[in-house]
C-alpha positions as CSV (number, residue, x, y, z in Angstrom):
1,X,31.1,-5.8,55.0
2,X,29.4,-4.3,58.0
3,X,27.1,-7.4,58.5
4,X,30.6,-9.6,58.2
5,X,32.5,-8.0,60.7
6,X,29.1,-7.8,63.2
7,X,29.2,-11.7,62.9
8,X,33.1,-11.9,63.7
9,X,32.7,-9.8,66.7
10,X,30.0,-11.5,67.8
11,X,31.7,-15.0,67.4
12,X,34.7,-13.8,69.3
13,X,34.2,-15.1,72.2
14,X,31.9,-18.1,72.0
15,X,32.8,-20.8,74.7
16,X,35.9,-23.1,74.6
17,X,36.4,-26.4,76.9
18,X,39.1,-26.0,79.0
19,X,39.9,-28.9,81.2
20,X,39.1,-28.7,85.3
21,X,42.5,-28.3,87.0
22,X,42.6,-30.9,90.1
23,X,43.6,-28.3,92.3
24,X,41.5,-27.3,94.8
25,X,38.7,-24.7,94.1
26,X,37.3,-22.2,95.8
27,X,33.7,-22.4,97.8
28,X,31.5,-20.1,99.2
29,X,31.2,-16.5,99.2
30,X,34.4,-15.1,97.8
31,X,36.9,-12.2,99.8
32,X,40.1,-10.6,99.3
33,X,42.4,-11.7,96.5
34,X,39.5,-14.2,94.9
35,X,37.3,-12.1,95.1
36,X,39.7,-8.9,93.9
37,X,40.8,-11.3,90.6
38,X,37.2,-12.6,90.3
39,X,35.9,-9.4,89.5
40,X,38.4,-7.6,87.7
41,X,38.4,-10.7,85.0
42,X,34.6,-9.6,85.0
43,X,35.1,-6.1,84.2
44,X,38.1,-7.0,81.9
45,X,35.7,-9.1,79.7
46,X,33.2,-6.8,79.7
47,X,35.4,-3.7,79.0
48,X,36.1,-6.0,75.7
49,X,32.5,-6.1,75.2
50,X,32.1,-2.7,75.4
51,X,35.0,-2.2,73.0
52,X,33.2,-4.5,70.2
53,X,29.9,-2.6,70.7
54,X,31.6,1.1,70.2
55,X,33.9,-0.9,67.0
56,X,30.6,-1.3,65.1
57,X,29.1,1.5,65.6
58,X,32.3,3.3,64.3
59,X,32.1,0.8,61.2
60,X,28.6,2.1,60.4
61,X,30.2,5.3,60.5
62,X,33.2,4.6,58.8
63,X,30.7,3.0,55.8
64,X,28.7,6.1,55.8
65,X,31.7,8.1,55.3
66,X,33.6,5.9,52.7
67,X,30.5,6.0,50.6
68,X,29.9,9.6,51.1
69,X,33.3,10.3,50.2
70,X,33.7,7.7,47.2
71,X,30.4,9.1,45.4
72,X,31.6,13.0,45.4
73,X,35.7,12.2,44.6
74,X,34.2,11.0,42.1
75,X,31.8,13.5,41.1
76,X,32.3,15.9,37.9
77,X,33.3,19.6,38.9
78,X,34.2,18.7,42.3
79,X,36.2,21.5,43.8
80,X,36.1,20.1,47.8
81,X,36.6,17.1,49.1
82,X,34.1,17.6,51.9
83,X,30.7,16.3,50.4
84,X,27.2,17.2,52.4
85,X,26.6,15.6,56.0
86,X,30.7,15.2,56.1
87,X,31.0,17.1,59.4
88,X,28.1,15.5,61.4
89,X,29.4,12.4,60.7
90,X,32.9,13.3,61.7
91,X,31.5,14.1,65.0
92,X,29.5,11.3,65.1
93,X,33.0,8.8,65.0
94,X,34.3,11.6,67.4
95,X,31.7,9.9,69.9
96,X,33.0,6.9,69.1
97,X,36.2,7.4,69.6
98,X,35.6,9.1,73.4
99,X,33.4,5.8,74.4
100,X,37.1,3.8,72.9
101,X,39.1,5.8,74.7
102,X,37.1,4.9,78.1
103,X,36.7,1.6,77.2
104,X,41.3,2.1,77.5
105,X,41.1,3.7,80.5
106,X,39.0,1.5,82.4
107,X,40.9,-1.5,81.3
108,X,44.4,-0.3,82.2
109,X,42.4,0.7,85.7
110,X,42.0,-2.9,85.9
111,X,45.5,-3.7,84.5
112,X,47.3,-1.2,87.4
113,X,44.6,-3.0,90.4
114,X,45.5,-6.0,89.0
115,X,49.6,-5.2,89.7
116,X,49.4,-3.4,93.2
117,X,47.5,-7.1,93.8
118,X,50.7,-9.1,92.9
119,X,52.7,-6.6,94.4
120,X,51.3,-7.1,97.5
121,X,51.4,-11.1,97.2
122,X,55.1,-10.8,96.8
123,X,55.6,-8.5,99.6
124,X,53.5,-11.6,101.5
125,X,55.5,-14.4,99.7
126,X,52.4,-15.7,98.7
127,X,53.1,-18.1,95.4
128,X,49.6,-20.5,95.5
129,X,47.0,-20.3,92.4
130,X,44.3,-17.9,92.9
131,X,42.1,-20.2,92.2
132,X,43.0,-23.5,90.2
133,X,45.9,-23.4,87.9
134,X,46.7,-19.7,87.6
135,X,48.6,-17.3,90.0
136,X,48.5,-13.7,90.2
137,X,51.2,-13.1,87.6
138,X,49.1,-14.8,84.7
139,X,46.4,-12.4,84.9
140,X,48.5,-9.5,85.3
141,X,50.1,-10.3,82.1
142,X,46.9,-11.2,80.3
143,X,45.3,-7.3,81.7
144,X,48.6,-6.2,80.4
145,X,48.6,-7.7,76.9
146,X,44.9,-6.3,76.4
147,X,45.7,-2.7,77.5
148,X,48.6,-2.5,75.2
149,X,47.2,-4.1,72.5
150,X,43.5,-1.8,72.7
151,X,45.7,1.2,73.4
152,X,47.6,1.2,70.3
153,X,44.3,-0.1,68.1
154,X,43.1,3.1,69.9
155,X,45.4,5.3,68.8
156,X,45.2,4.1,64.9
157,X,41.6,4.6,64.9
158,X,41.7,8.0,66.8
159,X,44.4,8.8,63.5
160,X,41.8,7.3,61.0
161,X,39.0,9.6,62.6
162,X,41.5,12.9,62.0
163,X,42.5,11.8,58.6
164,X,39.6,10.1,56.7
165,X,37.6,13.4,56.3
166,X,40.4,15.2,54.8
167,X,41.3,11.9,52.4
168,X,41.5,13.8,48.4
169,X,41.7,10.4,46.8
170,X,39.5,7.3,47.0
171,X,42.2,5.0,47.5
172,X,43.3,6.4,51.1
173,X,39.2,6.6,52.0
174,X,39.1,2.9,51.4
175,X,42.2,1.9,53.3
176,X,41.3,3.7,56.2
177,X,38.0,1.8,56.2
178,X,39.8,-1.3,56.2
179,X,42.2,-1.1,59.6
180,X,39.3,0.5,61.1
181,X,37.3,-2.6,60.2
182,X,40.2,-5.2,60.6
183,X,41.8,-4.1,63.5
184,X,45.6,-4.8,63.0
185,X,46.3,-4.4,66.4
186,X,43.8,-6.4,68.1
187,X,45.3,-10.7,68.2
188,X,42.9,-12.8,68.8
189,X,43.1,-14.0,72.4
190,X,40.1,-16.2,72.8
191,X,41.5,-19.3,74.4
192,X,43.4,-17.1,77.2
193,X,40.2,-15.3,77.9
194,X,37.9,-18.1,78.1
195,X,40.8,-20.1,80.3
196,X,40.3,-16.2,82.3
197,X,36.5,-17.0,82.7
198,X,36.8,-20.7,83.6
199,X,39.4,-20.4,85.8
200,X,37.4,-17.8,88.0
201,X,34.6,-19.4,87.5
202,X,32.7,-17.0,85.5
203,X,32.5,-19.5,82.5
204,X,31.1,-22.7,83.8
């Protein structure tokens, strides 16, 4: 399972065509709100990045556990349901967990830069495409679909990493492996990011 889900993060976002606008594009050395939109796209793409990195890792861990826990449920004579190496790995998904819950953080940074931006362009009445096709309001709402979506995948997985430790039957282990691994919260929103990158340019 591990080595599927490593190949469906890494195939998330491999490059989609999306037609050239005939608008007219920006040249030269970029400043203010280009430049601004331009680089928070960067970091919003990258925070995702991060994200899928710190998601494997906690599905390594999540294996480990399952299989830990599995093999002594099912053990004769058992009287706890905490087998050996139970707590290291606990705080080992407890890393995880902190790096996911940066990973949040940093992305609704973006998310609130990204909305004092268009704040400011309304207070200026300005209403042209940042660059091409897309004004301000589009990537606010794209930074704001990610946040919310990431933040509540966040805080099922933070609930998986109190719970699965404690799990008594082998059932619960194994579905708590699962959303970690699947992700119920997390829509897959590769067209709108790769339309992100080529509009600004990152994605040629």
């Amino acid at each position: 399972m591990e080595n599927l889900e490593t190949e469906k993060v890494v195939q998330r976002y491999t490059p989609v065509e999306v037609q050239d606008s005939p608008a007219k594009k920006q040249k030269g050395n970029l400043t203010g709100t280009p430049r601004i939109v331009h680089d928070s796209s960067a970091d919003l793409y990258n925070h995702i990045q991060e994200w899928n990195g710190a998601h494997l890792t906690g599905v390594s861990v999540i294996n480990e556990i399952c299989n830990g826990k599995i093999i002594h449920l099912n053990s004769t004579n058992v009287t706890s349901v905490y087998p050996p190496g139970l707590e290291e790995l606990c705080n080992h998904l407890q890393d995880v967990c902190n790096k996911l819950i940066a990973v949040v953080h940093n992305i609704k940074e973006v998310k609130n830069h990204l909305e004092g931006l268009m704040k400011l362009n309304e207070m200026k009445n300005i209403v042209s495409p940042v660059f091409t096709t897309w004004q301000i309001q589009e990537y606010v709402e794209l930074s704001t679909k990610i946040y919310d979506m990431y933040a509540k995948e966040l805080k099922m997985k933070h609930y998986i990493k109190e719970n699965i430790g404690h799990a008594k039957y082998e059932e619960n282990v194994l579905l708590y492996q699962t959303i970690w691994v699947q992700q119920p919260y997390i829509e897959n929103l590769d067209l709108l990011i790769e339309a992100m990158l080529k509009e600004t340019s990152l994605r040629q």
